[in-house]
mmCIF file of the N, C-alpha and C atoms, coordinates in Angstrom:
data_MODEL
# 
_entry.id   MODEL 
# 
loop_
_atom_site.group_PDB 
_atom_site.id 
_atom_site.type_symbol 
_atom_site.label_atom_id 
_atom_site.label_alt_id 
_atom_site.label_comp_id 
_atom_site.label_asym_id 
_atom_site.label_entity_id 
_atom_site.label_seq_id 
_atom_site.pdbx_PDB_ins_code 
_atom_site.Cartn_x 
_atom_site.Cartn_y 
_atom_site.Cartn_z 
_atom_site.occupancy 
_atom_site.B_iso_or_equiv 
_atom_site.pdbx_formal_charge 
_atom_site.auth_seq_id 
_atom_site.auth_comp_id 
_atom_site.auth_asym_id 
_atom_site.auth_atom_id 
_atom_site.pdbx_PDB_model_num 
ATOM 1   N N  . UNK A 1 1  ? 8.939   -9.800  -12.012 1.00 0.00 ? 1  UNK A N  1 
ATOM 2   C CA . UNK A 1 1  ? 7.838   -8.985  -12.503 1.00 0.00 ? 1  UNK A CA 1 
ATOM 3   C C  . UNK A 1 1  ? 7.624   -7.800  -11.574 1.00 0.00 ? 1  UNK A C  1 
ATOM 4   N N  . UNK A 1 2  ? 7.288   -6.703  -12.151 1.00 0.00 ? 2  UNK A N  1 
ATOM 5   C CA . UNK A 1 2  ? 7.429   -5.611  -11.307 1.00 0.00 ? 2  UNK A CA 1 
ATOM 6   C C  . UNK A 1 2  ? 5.691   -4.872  -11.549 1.00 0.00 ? 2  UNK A C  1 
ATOM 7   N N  . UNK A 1 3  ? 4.478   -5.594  -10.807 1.00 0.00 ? 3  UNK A N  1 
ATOM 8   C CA . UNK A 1 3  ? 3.469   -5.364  -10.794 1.00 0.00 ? 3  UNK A CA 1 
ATOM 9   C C  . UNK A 1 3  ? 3.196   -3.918  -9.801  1.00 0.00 ? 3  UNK A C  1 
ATOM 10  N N  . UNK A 1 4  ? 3.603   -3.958  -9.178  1.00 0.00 ? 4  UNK A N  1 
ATOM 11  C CA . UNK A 1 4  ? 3.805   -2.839  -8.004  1.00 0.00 ? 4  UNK A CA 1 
ATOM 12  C C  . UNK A 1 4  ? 4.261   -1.577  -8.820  1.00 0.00 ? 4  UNK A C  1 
ATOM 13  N N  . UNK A 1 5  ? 5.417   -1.536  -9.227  1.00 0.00 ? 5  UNK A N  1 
ATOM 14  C CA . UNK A 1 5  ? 6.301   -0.276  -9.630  1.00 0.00 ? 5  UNK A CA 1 
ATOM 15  C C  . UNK A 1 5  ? 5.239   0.023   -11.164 1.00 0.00 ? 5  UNK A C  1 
ATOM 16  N N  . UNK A 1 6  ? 4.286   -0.589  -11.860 1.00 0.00 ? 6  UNK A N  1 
ATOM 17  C CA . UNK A 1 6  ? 3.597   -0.114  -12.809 1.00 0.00 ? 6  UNK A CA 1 
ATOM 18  C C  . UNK A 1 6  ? 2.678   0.743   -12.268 1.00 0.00 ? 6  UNK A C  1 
ATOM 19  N N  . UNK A 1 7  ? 1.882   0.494   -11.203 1.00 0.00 ? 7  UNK A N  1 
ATOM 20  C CA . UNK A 1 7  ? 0.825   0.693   -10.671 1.00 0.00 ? 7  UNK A CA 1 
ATOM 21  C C  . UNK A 1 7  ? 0.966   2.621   -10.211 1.00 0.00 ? 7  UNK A C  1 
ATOM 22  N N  . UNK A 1 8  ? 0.142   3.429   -10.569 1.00 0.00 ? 8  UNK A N  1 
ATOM 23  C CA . UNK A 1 8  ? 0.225   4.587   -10.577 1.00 0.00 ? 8  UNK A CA 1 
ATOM 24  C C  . UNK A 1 8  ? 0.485   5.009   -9.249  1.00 0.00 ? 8  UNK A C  1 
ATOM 25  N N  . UNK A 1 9  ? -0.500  4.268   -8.283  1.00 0.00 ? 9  UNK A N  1 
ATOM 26  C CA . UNK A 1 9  ? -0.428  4.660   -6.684  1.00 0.00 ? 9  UNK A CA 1 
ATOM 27  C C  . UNK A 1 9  ? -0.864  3.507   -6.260  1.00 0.00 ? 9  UNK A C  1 
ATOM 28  N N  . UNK A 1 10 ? -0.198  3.481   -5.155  1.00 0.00 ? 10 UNK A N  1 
ATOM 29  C CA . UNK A 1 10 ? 0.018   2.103   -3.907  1.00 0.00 ? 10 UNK A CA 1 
ATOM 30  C C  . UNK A 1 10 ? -0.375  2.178   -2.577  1.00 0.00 ? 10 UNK A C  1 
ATOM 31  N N  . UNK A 1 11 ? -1.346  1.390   -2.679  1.00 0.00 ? 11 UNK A N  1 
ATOM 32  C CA . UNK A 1 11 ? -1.464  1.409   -0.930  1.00 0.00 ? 11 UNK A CA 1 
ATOM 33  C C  . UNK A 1 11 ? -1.413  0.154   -0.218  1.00 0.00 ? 11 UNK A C  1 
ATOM 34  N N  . UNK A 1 12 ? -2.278  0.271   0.977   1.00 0.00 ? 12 UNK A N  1 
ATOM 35  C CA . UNK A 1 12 ? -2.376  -1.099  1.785   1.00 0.00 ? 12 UNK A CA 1 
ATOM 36  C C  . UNK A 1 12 ? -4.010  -1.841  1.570   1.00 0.00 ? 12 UNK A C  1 
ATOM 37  N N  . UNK A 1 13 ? -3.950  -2.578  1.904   1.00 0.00 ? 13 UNK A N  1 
ATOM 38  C CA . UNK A 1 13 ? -5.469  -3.212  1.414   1.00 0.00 ? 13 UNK A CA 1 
ATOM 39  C C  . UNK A 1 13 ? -5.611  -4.445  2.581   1.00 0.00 ? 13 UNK A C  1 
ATOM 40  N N  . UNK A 1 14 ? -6.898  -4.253  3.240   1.00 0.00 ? 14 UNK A N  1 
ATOM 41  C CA . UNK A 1 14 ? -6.992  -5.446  4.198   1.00 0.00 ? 14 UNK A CA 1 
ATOM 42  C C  . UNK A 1 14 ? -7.350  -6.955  3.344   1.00 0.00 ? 14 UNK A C  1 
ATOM 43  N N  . UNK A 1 15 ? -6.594  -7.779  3.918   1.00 0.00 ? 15 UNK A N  1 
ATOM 44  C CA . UNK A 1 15 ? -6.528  -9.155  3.403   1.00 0.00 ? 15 UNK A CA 1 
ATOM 45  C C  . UNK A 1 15 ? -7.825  -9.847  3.321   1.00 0.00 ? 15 UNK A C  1 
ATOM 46  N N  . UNK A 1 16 ? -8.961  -9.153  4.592   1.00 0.00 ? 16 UNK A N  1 
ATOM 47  C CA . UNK A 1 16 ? -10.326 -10.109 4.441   1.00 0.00 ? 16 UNK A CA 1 
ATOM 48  C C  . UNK A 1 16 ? -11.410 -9.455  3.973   1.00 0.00 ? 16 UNK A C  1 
ATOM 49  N N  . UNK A 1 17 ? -11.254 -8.443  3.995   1.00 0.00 ? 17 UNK A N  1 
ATOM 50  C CA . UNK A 1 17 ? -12.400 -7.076  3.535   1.00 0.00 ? 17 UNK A CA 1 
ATOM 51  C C  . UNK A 1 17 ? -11.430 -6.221  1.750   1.00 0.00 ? 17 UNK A C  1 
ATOM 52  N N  . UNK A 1 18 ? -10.841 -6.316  1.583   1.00 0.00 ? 18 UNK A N  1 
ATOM 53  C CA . UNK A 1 18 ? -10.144 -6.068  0.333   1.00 0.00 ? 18 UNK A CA 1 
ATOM 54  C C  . UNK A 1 18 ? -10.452 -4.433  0.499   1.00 0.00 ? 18 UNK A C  1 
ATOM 55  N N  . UNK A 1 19 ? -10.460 -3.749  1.558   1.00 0.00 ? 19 UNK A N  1 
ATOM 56  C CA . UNK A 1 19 ? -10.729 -2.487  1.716   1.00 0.00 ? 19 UNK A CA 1 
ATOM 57  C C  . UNK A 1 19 ? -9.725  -1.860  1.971   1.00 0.00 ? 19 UNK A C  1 
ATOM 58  N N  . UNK A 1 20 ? -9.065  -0.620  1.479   1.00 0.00 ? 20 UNK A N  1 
ATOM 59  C CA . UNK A 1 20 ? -7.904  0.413   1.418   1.00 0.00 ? 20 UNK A CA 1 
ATOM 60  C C  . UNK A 1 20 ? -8.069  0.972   2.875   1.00 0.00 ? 20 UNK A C  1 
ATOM 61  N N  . UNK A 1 21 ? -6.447  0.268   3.389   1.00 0.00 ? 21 UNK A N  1 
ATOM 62  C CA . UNK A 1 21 ? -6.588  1.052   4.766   1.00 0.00 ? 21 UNK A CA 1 
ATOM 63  C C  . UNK A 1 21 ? -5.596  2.402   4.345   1.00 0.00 ? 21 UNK A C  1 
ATOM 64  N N  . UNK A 1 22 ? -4.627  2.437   3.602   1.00 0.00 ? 22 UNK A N  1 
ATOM 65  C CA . UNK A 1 22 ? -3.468  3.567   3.373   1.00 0.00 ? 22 UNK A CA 1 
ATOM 66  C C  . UNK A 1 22 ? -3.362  3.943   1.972   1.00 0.00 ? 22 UNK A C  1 
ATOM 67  N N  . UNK A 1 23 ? -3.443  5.161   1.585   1.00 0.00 ? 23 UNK A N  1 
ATOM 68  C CA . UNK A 1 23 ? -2.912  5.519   0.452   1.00 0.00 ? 23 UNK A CA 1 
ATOM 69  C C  . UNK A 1 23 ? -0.722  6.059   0.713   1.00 0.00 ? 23 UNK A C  1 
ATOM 70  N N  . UNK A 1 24 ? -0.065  5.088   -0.419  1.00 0.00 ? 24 UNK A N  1 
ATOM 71  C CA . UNK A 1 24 ? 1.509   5.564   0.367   1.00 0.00 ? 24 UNK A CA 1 
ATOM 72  C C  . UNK A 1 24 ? 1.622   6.782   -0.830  1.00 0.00 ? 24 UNK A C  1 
ATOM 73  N N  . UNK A 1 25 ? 2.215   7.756   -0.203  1.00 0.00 ? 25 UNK A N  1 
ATOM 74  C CA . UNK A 1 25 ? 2.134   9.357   -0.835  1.00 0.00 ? 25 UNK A CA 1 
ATOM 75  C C  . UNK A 1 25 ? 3.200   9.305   -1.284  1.00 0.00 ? 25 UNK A C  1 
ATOM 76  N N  . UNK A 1 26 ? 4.081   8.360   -1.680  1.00 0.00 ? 26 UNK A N  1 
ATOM 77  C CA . UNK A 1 26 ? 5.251   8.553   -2.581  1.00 0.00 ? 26 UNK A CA 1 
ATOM 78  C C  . UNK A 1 26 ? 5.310   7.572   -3.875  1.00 0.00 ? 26 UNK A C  1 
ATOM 79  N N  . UNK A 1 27 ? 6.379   7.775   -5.150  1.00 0.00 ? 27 UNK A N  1 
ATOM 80  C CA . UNK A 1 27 ? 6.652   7.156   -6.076  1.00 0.00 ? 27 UNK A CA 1 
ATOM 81  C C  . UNK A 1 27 ? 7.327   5.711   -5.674  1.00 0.00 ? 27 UNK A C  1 
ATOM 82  N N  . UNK A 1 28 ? 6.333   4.579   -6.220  1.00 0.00 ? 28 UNK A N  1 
ATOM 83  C CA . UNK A 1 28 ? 6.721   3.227   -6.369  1.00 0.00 ? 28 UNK A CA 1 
ATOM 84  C C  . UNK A 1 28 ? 8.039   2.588   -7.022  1.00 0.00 ? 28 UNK A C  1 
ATOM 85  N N  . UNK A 1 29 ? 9.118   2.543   -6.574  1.00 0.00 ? 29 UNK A N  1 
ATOM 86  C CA . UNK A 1 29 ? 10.343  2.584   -7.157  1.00 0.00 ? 29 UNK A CA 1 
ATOM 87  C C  . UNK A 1 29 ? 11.317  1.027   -6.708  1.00 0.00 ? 29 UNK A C  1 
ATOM 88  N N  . UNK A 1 30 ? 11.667  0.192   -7.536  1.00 0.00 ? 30 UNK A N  1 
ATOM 89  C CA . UNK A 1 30 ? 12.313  -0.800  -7.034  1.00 0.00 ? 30 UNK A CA 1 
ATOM 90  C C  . UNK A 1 30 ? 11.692  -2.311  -7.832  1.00 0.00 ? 30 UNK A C  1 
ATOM 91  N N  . UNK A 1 31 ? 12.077  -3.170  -6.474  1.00 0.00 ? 31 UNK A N  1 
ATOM 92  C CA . UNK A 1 31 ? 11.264  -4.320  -7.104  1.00 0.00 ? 31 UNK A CA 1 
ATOM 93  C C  . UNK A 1 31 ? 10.131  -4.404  -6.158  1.00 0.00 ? 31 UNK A C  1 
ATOM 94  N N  . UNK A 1 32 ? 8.882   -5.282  -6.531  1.00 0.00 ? 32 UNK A N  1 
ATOM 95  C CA . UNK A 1 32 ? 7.733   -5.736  -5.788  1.00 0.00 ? 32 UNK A CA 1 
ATOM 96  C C  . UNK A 1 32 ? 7.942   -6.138  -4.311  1.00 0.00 ? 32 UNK A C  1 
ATOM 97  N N  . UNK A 1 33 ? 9.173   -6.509  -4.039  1.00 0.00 ? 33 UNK A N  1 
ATOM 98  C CA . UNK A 1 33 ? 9.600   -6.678  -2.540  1.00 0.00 ? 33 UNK A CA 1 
ATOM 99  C C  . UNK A 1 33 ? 9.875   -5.319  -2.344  1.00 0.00 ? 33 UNK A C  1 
ATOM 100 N N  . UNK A 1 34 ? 10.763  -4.705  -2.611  1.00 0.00 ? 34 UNK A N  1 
ATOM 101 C CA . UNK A 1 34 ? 11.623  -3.278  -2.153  1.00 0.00 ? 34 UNK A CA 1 
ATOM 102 C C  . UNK A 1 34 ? 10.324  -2.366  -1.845  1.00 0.00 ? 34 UNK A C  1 
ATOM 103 N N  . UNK A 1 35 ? 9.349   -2.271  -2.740  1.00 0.00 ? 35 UNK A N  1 
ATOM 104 C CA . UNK A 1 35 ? 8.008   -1.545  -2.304  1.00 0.00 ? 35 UNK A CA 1 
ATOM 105 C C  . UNK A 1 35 ? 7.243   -1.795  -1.502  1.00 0.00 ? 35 UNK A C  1 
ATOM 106 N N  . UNK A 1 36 ? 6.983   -3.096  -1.238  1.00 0.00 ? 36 UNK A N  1 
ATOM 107 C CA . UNK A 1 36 ? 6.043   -3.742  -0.537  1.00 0.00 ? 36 UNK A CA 1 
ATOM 108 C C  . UNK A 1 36 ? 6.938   -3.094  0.748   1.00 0.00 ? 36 UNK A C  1 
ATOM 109 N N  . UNK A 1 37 ? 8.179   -3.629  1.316   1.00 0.00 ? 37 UNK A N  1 
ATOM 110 C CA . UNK A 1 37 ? 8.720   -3.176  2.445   1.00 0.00 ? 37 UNK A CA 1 
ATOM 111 C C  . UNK A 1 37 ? 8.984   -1.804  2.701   1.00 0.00 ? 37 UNK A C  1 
ATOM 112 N N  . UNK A 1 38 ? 9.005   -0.794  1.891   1.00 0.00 ? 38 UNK A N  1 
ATOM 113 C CA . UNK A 1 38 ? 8.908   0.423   2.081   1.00 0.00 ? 38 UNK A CA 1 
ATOM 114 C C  . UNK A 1 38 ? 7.502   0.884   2.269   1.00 0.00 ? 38 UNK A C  1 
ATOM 115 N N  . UNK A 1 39 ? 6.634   0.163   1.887   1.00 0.00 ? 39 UNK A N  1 
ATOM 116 C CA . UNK A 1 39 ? 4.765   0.789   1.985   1.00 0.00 ? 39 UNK A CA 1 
ATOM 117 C C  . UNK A 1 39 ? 4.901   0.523   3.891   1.00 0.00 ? 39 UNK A C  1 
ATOM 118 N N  . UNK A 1 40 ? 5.454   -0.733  4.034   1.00 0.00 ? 40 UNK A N  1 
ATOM 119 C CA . UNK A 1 40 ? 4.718   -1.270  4.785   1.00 0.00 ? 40 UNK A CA 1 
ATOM 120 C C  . UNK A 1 40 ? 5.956   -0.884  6.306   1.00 0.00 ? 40 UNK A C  1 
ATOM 121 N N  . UNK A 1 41 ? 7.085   -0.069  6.226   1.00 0.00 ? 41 UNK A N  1 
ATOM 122 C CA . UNK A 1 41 ? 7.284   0.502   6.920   1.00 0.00 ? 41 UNK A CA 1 
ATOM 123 C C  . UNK A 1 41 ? 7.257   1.961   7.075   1.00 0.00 ? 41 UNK A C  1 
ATOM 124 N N  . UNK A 1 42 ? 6.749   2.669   6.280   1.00 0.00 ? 42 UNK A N  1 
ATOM 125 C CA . UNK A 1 42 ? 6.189   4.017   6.096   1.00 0.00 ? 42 UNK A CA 1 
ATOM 126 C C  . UNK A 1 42 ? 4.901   3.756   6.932   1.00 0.00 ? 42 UNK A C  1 
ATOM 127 N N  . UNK A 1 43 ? 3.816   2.760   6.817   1.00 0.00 ? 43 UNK A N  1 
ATOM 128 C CA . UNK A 1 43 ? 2.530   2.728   7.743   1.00 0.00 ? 43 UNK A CA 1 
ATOM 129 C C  . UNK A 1 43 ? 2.744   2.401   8.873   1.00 0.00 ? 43 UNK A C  1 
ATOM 130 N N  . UNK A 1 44 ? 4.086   1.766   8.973   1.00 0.00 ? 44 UNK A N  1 
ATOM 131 C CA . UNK A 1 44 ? 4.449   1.493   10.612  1.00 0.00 ? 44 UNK A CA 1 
ATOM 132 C C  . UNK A 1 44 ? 4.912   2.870   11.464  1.00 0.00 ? 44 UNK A C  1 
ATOM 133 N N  . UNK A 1 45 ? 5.234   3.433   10.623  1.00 0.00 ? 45 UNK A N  1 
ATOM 134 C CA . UNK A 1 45 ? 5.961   4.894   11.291  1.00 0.00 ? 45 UNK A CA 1 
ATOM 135 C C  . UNK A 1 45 ? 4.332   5.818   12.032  1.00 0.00 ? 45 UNK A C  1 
ATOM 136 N N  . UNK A 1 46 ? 3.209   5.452   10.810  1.00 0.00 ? 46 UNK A N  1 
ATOM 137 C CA . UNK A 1 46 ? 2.273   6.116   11.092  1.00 0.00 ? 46 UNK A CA 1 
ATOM 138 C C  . UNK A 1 46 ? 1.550   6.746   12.759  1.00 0.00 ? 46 UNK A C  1 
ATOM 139 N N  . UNK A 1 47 ? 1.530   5.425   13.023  1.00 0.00 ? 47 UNK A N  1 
ATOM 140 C CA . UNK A 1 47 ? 1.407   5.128   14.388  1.00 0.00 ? 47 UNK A CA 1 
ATOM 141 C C  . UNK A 1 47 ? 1.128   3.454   15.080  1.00 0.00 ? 47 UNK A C  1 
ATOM 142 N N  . UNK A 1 48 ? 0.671   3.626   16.431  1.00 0.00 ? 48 UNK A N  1 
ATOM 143 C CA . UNK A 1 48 ? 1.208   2.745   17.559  1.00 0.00 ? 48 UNK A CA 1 
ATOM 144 C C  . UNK A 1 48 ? 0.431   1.759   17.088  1.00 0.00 ? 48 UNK A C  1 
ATOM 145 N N  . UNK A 1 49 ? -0.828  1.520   16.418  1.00 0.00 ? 49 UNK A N  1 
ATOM 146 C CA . UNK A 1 49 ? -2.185  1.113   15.970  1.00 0.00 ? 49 UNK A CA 1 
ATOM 147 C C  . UNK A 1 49 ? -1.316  0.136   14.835  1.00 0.00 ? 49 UNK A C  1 
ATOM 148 N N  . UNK A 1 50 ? -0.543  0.303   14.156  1.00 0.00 ? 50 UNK A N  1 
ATOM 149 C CA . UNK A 1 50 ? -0.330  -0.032  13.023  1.00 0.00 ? 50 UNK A CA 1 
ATOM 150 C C  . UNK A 1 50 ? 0.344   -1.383  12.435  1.00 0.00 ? 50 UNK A C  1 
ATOM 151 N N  . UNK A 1 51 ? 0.907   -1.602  13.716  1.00 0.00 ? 51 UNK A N  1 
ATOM 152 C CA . UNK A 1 51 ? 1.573   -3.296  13.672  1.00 0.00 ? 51 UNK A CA 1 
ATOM 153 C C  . UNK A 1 51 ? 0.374   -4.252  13.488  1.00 0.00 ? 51 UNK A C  1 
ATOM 154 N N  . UNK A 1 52 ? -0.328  -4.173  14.624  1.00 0.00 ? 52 UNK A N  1 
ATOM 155 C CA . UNK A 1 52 ? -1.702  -5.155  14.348  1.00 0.00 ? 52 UNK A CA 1 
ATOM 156 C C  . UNK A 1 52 ? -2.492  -4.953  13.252  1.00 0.00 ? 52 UNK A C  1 
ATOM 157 N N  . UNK A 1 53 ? -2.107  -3.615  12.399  1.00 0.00 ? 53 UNK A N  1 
ATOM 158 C CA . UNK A 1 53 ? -2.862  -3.775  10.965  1.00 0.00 ? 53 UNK A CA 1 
ATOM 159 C C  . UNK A 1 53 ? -2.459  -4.290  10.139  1.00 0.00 ? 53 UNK A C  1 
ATOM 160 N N  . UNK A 1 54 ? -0.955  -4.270  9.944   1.00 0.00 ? 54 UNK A N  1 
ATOM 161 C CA . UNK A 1 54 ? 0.365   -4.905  9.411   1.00 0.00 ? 54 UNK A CA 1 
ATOM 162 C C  . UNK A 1 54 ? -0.231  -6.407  9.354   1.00 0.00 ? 54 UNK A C  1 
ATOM 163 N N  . UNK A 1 55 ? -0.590  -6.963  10.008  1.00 0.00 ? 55 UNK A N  1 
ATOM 164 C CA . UNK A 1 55 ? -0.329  -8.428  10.403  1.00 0.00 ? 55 UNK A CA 1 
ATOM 165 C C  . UNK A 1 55 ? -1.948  -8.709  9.356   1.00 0.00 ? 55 UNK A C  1 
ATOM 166 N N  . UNK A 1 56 ? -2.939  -8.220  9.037   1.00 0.00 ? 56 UNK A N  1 
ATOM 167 C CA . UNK A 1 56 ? -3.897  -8.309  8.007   1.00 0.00 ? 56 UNK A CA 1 
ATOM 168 C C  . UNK A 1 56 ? -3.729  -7.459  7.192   1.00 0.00 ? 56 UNK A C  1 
ATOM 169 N N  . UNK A 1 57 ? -2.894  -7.325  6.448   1.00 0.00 ? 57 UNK A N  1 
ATOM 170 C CA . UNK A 1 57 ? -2.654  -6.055  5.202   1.00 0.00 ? 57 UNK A CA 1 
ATOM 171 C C  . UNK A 1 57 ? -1.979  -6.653  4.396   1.00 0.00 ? 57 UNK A C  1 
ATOM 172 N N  . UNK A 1 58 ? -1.929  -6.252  2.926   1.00 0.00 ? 58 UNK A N  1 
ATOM 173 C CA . UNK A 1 58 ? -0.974  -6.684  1.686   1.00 0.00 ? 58 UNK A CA 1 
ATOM 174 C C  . UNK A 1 58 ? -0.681  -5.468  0.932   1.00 0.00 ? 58 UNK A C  1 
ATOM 175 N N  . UNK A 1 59 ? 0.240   -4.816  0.715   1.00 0.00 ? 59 UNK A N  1 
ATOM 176 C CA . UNK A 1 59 ? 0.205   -3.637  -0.542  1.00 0.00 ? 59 UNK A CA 1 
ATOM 177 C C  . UNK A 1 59 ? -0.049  -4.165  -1.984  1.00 0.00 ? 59 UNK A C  1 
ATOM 178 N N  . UNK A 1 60 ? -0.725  -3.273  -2.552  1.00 0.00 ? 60 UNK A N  1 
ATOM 179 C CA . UNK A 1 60 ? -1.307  -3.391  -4.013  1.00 0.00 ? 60 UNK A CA 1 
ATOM 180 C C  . UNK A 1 60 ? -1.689  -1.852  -4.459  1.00 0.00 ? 60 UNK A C  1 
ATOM 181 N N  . UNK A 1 61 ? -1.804  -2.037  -6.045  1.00 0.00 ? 61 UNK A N  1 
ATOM 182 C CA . UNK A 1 61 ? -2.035  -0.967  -6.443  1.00 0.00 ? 61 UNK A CA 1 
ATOM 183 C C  . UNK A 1 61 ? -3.632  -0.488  -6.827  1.00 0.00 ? 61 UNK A C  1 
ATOM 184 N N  . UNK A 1 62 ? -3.473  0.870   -6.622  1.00 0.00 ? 62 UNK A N  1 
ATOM 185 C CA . UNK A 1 62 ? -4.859  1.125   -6.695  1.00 0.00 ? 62 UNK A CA 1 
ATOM 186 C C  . UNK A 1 62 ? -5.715  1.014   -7.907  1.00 0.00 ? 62 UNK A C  1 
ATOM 187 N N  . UNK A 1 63 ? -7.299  0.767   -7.796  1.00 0.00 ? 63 UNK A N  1 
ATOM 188 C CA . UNK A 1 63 ? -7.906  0.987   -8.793  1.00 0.00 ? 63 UNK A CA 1 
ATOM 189 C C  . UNK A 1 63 ? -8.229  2.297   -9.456  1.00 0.00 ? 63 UNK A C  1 
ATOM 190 N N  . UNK A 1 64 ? -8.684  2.550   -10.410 1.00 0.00 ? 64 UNK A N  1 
ATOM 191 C CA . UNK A 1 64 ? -9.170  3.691   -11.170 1.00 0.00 ? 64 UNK A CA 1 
ATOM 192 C C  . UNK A 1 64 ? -10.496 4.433   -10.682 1.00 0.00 ? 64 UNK A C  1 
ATOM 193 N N  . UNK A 1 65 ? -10.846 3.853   -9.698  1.00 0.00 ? 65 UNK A N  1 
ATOM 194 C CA . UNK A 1 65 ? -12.234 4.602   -8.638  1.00 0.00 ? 65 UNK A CA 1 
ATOM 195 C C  . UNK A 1 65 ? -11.241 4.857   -7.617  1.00 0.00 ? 65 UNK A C  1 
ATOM 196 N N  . UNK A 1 66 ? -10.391 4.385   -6.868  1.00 0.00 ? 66 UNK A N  1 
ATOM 197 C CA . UNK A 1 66 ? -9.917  4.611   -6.292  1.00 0.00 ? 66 UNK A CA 1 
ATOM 198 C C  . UNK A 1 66 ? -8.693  5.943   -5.896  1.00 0.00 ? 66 UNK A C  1 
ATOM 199 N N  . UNK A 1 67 ? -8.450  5.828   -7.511  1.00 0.00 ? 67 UNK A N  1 
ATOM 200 C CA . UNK A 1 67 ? -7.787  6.596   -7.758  1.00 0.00 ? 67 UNK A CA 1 
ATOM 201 C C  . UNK A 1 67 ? -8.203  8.211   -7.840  1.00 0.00 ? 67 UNK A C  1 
ATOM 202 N N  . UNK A 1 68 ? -9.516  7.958   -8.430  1.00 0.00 ? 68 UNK A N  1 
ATOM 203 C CA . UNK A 1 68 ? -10.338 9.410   -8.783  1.00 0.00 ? 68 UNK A CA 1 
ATOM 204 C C  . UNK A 1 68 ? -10.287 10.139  -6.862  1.00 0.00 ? 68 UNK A C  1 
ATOM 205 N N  . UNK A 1 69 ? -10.632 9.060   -5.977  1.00 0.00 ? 69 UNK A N  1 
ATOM 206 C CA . UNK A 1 69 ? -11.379 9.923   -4.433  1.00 0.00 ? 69 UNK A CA 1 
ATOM 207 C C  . UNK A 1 69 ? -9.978  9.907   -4.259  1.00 0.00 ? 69 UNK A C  1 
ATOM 208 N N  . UNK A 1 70 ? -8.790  9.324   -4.236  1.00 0.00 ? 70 UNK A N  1 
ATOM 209 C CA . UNK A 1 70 ? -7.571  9.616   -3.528  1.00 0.00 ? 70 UNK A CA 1 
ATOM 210 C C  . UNK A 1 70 ? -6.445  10.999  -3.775  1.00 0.00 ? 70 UNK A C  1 
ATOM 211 N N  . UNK A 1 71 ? -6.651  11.089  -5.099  1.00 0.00 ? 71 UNK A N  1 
ATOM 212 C CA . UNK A 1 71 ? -6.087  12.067  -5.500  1.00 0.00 ? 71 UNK A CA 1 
ATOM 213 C C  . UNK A 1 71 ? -5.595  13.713  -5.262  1.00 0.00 ? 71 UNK A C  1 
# 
């Protein structure tokens, strides 16, 4: 199932607060793994901060409020 690659825009989302830490600025392409590991080494590149966010984060796609402020 390719829930990810439907999803208009993708980011990161903290696991205990369900709050958007990253919007990823590129097209969702692949399978639900292949994206997930490309979100989630694109935020590693970000900076030094970003491993320990890694370790509470999940990629998912955004909502439609979400979508309106990110844009």
């Amino acid at each position: 199932m390719k829930k990810l690659a439907n999803s208009e825009k993708i980011g990161l989302r903290d696991k205990t607060t369900e709050k958007l830490i990253a919007v990823y600025p590129f097209k969702a392409e692949g399978t639900d793994e292949e994206i997930s590991e490309a979100v989630r080494d694109w935020y590693y590149k970000q900076s030094c901060a970003a491993e320990d966010k890694l370790l509470t984060a999940y990629v998912d796609g955004l909502t439609a409020a979400e979508l309106k402020t990110h844009k």
